[in-house]
N, C-alpha and C positions, 0 to 999 in steps of 0.2 A: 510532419512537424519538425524544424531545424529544430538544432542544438542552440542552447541559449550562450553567447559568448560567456555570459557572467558562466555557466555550466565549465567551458573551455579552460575559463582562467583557475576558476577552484582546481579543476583536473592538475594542472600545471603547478599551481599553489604545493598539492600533494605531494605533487612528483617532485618538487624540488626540498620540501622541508625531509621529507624521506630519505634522500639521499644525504642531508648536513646535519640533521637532529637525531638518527639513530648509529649508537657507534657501531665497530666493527665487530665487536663478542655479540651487542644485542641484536646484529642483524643477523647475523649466526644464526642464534637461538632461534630467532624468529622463521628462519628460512627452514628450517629445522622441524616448529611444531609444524606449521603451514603443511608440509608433508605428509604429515601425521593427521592434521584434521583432514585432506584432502581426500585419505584414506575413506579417515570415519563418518565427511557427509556425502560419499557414495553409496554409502550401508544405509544408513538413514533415509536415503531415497529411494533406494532399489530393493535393499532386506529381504529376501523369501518370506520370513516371519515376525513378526513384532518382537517378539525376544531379541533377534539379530539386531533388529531396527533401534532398539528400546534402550539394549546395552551399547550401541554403535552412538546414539545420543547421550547419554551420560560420559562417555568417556570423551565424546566429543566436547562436551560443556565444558570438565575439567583442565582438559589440556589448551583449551582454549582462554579460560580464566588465566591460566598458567604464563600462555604466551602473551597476553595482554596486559600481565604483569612487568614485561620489559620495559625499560623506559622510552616515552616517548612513542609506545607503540601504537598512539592514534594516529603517526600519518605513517604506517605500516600497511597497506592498501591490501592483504589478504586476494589479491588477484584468480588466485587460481580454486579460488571456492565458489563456482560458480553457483552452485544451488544453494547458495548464503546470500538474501539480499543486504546490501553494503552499502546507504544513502548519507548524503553529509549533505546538510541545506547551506544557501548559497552564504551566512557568514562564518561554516566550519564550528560551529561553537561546539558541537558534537554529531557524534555518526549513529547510525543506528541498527542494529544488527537485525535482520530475521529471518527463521528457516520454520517447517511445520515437519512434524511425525505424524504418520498415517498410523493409527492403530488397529483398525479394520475400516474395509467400505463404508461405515457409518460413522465412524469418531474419527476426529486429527485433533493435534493437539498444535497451536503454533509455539512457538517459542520465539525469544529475545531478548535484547539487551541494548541499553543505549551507556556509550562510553562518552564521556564530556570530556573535551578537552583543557588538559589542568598546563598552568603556567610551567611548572617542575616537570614535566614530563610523568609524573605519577597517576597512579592510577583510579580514575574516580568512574564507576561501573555501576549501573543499575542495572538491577536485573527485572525482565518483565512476567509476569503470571500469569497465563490466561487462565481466565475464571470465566470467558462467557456462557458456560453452561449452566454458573449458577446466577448470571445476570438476570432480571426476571424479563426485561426489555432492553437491549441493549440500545436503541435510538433515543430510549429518554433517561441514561444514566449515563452521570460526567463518573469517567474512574482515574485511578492512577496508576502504579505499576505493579502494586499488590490485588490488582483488578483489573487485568487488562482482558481489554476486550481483542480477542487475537489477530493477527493477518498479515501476511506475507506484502511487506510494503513496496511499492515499484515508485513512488514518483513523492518526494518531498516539494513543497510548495512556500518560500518564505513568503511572507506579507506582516505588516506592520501595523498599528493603528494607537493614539494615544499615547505615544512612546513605550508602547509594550510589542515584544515581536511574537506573534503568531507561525507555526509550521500545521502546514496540510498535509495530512500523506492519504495517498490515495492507496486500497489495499486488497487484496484478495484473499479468501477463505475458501475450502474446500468445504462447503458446511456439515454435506451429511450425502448419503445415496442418491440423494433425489433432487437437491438443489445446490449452489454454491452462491457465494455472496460476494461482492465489492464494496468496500466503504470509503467515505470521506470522513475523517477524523482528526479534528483539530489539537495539534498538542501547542503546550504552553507550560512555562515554568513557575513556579512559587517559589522562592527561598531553595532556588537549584535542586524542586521536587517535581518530576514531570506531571501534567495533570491532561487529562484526555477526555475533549467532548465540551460541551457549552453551547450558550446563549450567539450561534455563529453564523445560522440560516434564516436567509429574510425570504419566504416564502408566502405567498398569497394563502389566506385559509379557502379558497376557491379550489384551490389546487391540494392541500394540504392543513387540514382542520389547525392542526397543533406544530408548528414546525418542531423537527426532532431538533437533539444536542449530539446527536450524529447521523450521518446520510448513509441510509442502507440501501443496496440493489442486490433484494433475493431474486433469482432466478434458475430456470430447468436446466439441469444436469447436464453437458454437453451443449451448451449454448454460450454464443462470446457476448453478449451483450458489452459496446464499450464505454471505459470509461477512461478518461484521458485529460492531460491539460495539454490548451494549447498556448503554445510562449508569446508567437506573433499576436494574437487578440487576447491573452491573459486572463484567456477564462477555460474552469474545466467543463467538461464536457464531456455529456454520457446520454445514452443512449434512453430513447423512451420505451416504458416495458409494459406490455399488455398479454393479459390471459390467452396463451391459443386454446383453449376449451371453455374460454366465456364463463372463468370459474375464479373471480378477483382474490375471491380469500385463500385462494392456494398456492402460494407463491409457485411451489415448484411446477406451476403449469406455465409461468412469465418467459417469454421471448424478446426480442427488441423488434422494434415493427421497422426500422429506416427514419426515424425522425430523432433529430436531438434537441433534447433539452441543454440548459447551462447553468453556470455561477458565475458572477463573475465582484471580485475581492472590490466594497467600497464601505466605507466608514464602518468598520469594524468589524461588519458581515460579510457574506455568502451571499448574494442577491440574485434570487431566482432570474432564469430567461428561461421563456419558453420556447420559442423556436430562433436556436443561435441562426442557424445558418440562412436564416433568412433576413437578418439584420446585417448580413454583410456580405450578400451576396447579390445582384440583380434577380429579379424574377425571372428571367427568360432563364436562367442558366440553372438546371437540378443539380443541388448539394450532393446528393446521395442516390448511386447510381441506377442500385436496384433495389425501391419504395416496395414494402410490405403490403401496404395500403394502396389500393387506385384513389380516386379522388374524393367519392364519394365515403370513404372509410371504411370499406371490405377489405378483408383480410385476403389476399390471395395466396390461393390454397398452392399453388404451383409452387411461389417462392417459400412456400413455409417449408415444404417438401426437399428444395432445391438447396438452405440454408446452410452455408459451409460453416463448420464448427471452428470456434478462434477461443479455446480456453481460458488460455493462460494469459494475464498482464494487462495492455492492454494495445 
């Protein structure tokens, strides 16, 4: 997938308000916590024990609030926090923070924060909550940031509709032992209050009785099932997920079989495609090099076996 010019110019955008909007004490400073977080989200990802991990998080929160207290520190780019995702959609109106703590092999907790950008350079910070644990369904409940439903976000998405703007962020969750999750989750603002999830997927009920107000892809442990936008055809794209033990209500048995499904952004929705690559591809030529399925729709046992592991992103 290339890089989207408009992606290029934001980057640029950054790099040059960075260098003329922070002065010479505040970039100090900044240069300064930067070091200090660097420190503390290494702990946080690597920790021996959750104690390490837990207090390496807090202190990391703090000194973080701290430095993003500086003026103007939203075009402060934080570069070298690599396991901090760091996303600004393509009109900068704000960025969005997020990292996850492992508490043991079975709990993570995500965290994050979306900083807006304010005309004064000041500092206007929401901070996000995960509460999915006490979500009772997270695909059919819209929340906010006092309810957020968690995940390490890799890929924001503007789009438009109605003179209101819409962000997609597409997102990963380490769920639990046995399975991990990707979502599509629409944010949007009310009165400069984030609100997450809605009325955004046009989904056949053939396909999906109830369309959700958010798009989940639970799947087995060690498995990449992907999920991805593409810039050139402008639609996301993710992978079709089926039981390899022929057992649909268990999520963590889901794998991707080599076929993709899509979305793709028209009058206000998410509009289901079933098979993208076949809408823009000729027949003679296979999308996807090595199909899960023969033709007839067996599973072949060889590639299930052979299935290289792609975790993380997408």
């Amino acid at each position: 997938m290339r890089i989207s010019i408009l992606s290029i110019l934001v980057f640029i955008f950054h790099s040059i308000s960075f260098s003329q909007l922070i002065s010479t004490n505040d970039l100090k400073r900044l240069k300064i916590s930067e070091d200090s977080l660097k420190k503390k989200a290494s702990i946080i990802l690597d920790g021996i024990n959750i104690t390490d991990r837990s207090n390496a998080d807090s202190l990391f929160i703090r000194i973080f609030i701290r430095a993003l207290k500086n003026k103007n520190s939203f075009y402060y780019p934080f570069d070298s926090l690599a396991s901090i995702s760091k996303l600004y959609p393509d009109d900068s109106s704000f960025r969005i923070f997020t990292w996850h703590l492992v508490i043991d092999e079975n709990n993570t907790i995500q965290q994050g924060a979306i900083q807006m950008k304010t005309e004064d350079g000041s500092l206007n910070l929401i901070p996000l909550f995960d509460r999915s644990d006490l979500i009772q369904n997270v695909e059919d409940t819209v929340t906010n940031n006092l309810a957020w439903v968690g995940a390490i976000y890799y890929k924001i998405i503007q789009t438009s509709f109605d003179n209101k703007k819409f962000y997609t962020l597409l997102g990963y969750d380490e769920n639990n032992i046995r399975s991990n999750k990707k979502y599509i989750d629409v944010l949007h603002f009310e009165n400069g209050k984030p609100i997450f999830g809605g009325d955004y997927f046009d989904i056949p009920d053939t396909i999906m009785p109830i369309a959700p107000l958010r798009y989940v892809m639970e799947y087995k442990k060690h498995t990449g099932p992907r999920l991805t936008f593409d810039e050139d055809m402008q639609i996301i794209i993710m992978e079709h997920l089926i039981s390899e033990t022929n057992e649909p209500l268990k999520k963590y048995t889901y794998i991707g079989d080599g076929d993709y499904e899509g979305f793709k952004w028209e009058n206000g929705k998410w509009k289901y495609i079933l098979k993208v690559f076949n809408q823009v591809t000729p027949e003679d030529q296979a999308p996807i090099p090595e199909p899960m399925r023969n033709d007839k729709g067996t599973i072949l046992d060889d590639k299930l076996k052979g299935r290289k592991s792609d975790e993380k992103g997408n």
